[in-house]
Every structure is written in C-alpha cells, then in structure tokens.
N, C-alpha and C positions, 0 to 999 in steps of 0.2 A: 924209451920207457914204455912198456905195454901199455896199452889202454884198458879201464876195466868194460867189465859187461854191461856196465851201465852207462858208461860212456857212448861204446860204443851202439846199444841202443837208442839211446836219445838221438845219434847222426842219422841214424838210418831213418828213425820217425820224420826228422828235420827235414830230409831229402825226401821224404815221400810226400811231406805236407807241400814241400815247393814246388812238386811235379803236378800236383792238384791246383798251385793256384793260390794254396791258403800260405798265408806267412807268419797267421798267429791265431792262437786259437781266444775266444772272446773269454777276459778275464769275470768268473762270478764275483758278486758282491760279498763283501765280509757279511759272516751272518752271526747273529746275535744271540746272548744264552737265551733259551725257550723254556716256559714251565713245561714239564710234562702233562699237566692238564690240559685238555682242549678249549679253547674258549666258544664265546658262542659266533657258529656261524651265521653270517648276514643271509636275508631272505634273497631267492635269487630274481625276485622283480626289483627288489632294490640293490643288487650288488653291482651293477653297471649304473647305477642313475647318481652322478653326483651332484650336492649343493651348488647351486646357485649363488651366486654373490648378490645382496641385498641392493637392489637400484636407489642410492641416494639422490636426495633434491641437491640439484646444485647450490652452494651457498653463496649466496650473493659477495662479490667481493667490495673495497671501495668505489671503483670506479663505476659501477652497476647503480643505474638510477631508481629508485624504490618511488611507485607510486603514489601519491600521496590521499589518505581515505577522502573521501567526499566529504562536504560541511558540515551535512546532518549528524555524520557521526562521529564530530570532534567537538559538539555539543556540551561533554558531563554531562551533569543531571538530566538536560535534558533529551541526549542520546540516550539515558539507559530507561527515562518514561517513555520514549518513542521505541526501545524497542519490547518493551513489557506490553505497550499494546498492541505491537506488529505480534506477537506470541497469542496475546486473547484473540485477536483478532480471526486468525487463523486454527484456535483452538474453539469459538465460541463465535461467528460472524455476525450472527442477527442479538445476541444478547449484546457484545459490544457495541451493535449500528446502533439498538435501542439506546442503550446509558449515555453516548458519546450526543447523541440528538439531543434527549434531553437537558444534556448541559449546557450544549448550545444554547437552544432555545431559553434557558432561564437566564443564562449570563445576556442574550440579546431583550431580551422582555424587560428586565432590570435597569439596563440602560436604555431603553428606551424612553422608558415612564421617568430617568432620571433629567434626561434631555427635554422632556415636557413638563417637566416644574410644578407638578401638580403630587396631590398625596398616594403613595403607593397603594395601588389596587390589585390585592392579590386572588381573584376572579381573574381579571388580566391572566397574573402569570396562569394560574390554572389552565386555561383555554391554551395556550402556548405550549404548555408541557402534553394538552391533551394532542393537539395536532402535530407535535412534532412524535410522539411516540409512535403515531399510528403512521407516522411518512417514512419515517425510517429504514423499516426493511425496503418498502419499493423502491426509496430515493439508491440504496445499494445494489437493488438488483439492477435498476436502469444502466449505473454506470459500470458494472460487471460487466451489461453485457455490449455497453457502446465501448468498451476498452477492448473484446473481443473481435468487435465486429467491423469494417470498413478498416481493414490495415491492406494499404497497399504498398508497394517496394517503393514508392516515394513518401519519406516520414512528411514532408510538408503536406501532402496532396490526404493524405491518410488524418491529416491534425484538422485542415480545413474541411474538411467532411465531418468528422467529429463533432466540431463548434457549430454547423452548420448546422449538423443535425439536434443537438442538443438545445441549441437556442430559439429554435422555431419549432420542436415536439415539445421538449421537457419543459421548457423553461415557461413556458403560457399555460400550462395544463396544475404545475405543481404554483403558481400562484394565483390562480383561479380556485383550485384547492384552501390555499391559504386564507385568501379575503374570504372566500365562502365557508369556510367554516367557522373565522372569527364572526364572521356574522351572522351564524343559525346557533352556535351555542352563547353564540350574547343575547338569543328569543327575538331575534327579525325572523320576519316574514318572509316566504320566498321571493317576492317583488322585492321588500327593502334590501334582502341578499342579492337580486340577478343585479341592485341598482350599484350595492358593493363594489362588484366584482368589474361593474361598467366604468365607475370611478375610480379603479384604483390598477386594473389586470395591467391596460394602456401604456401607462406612464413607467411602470415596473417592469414591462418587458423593456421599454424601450432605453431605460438608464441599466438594463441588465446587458446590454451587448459593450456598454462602457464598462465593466469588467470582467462577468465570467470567461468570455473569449481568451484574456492573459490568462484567468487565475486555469482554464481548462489545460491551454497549449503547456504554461511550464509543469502542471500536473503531468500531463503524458507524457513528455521528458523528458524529467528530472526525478520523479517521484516515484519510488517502489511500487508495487498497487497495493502491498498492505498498510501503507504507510498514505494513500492519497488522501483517505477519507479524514484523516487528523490534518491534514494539510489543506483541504478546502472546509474542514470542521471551525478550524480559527478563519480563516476569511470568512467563513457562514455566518460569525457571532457580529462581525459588523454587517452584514446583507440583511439578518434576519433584524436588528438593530431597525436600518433604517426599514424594512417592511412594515416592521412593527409600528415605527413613527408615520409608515402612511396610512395605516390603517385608524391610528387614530387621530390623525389629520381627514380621515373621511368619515371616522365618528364623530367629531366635533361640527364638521358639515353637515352631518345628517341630523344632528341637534338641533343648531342655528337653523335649520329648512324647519323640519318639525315645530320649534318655539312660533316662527313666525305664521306656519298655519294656524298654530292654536290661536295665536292673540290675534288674527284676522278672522278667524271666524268668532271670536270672543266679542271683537267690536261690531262683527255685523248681526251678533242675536243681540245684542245691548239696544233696548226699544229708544227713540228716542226722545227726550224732553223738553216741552216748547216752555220758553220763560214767559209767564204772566205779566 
C-alpha cells in the first residue's frame, strides 16, 4: 500500500529529530478561551515580586504548658484599680504621687488618733495632709532614681546596696522632716522642734530597719515600678500609723514636762505663810 505524503513526511521529521538527540518535542499547555480585550497589565517593579505567606503564631497545642499571670493580676477588682493607676500613673506621675500621699496620710492620721482614744482632732489630720502633700513628689523622685541607680549583674549585691542606701540617707532625713514639721505647724519653737526630732528621729530609724529592708527587697522584685508606689502606699498607711502614734506619744511628753514646770515654778513664786 503506498504511503501518503504526509506520512511519509512525519518519518523523515522523526528521523531527523533522533539524529539531533531530541525524541520529543515539549507538549504546550491547553490554552484557554481569552476576551479580546486586553486586560490591565501589572507594573513591572511588581510583576516578579510575589506575596509572601502571612507568618502565623504558633498555636499552642494541649501538651504546651501556658504560663500562668502573676497574683497581682488575677486580683478582679482589684487588678483592674491597680492597673487604672499604673495608666494615671504614667499619664500624670506627680499629680498621682500627690492624691495617693494624701490618702495615705489621712487613712494613717485617723487611725492613729483611733488607737489613742482620745477625741478626733482635725488640726491633727490637717498638718498630716499638709506634710505628706509636700513629701510626695521628692519621696517619688528619690525612689526613681535609687531604682535606677546601683544595679549590678548580681540582683542580691544590687538589692543590698539599695536598702543600704536607702535606710541610712532616706530614711533619717524623711523623718526628721516628719517630726519637724509636726512640730513648727503645731507653733513650737525651734528648740521645742530640734527637742522633737531628738525624741522621736532615734527610735524610728531604728524599728524602720525591722521592716522597710523586706517591704524595699520584695518591691524591687516582684513589683512593676508603676505599680511599687501603691504597693509601699498600703504598707505607708501602717508606717505612717504608727509615726503618727509616736509623735504623739512625744506630744504628750512634752505636755507632762511643760505641766510640771509651770506648777514648780507656781509653788516657788507662792510667798509663804507662817501660822500664828
């Protein structure tokens, strides 16, 4: 049977393609109906750059242990008022030192004069609200800047410097403050004030190393530092408590001195009378 032309075309191609090497020519892809309209071409800074796949967080499976929040903020209420002041705080620092002082200082003055059983004297609170407003800001900058300062790569060696420093600067300067100022707006005299501060600084430093030292160490930490000033704010309201009870544990001493001068010099101007 002859073969047609196109057959025998196709052989020849066949044989020429296998004398080259090639054994088949690469099939194109099916191509698809197109509109005749052109669409829009991509720009050519972006026609080689493709998407990126979105980097997900891994999602923790069962087995994956989930750490658990810290105490302070499994609180309620009162995680969501500690963290409404950690906000003012950081929004407003010296108007918060101010407000947060003076609360202190009224809730400690109140109980004070409740533990001395005597009738509320609100001159007391007043002097109380007037000295803590005015300690306020410095009591925040001092500790700003001893939370800055003295950090060494050993957290103990860095804590005990701290306390160190704090309780033989701060701590005798800001209660020499205290007693002396209770005592020039109560209208003593500079002597009955330096006699104050002789009577009262002493014994106050010295029962303050039986606790600021803990209340300073678990402040540095465990305590955020917007979060420390409400955290020594409530240990303040007993400190400032019993300051308050010494101070007028050394009012009542300087009364009892004072009484007894008057009526000793009262019996030694009283002339006296010989019986007939």
């Amino acid at each position: 049977m002859p073969l047609s032309t196109s057959a025998l075309f196709r052989g020849a191609f066949r044989q020429r393609l296998e004398h080259l090497g090639i054994r088949s020519l690469p099939r194109s892809k099916p191509r698809r109906f197109q509109s005749s309209t052109p669409g829009p071409k991509p720009d050519r800074g972006t026609e080689a750059v493709r998407p990126e796949s979105p980097v997900e967080d891994p999602i923790p499976v069962g087995s994956t242990p989930v750490p658990p929040l810290p105490l302070w903020q499994r609180l309620g209420p009162l995680t969501r008022a500690g963290e409404a002041y950690g906000r003012a705080q950081r929004k407003r620092p010296w108007a918060t030192q101010i407000v947060s002082a003076l609360v202190v200082y009224l809730a400690a003055d109140i109980s004070a004069q409740r533990i001395g059983g005597k009738e509320y004297v609100p001159e007391r609170t007043a002097r109380n609200l007037i000295i803590g407003g005015v300690s306020a800001v410095p009591n925040f900058l001092w500790f700003v800047w001893l939370s800055r300062h003295f950090n060494y790569s050993s957290h103990i060696i860095s804590l005990g410097v701290k306390i160190v420093v704090n309780q033989l600067v701060f701590t005798p300067i800001f209660n020499s403050y205290f007693f002396g100022a209770q005592a020039l707006l109560a209208g003593d005299s500079l002597a009955e004030t330096w006699d104050r501060i002789r009577r009262t600084v002493p014994i106050s430093w010295v029962n303050a190393w039986k606790l600021w030292p803990a209340v300073t160490a678990f402040s540095f930490t465990f305590i955020p530092i917007e979060y420390r000033s409400v955290f020594s704010g409530v240990v303040a309201v007993g400190w400032q408590t019993y300051l308050s009870y010494l101070n007028r544990q050394a009012e009542i001493e300087e009364e009892m001195a004072h009484s007894k001068i008057v009526s000793t010099s009262t019996v030694e101007a009283t002339p006296l009378q010989l019986s007939t």
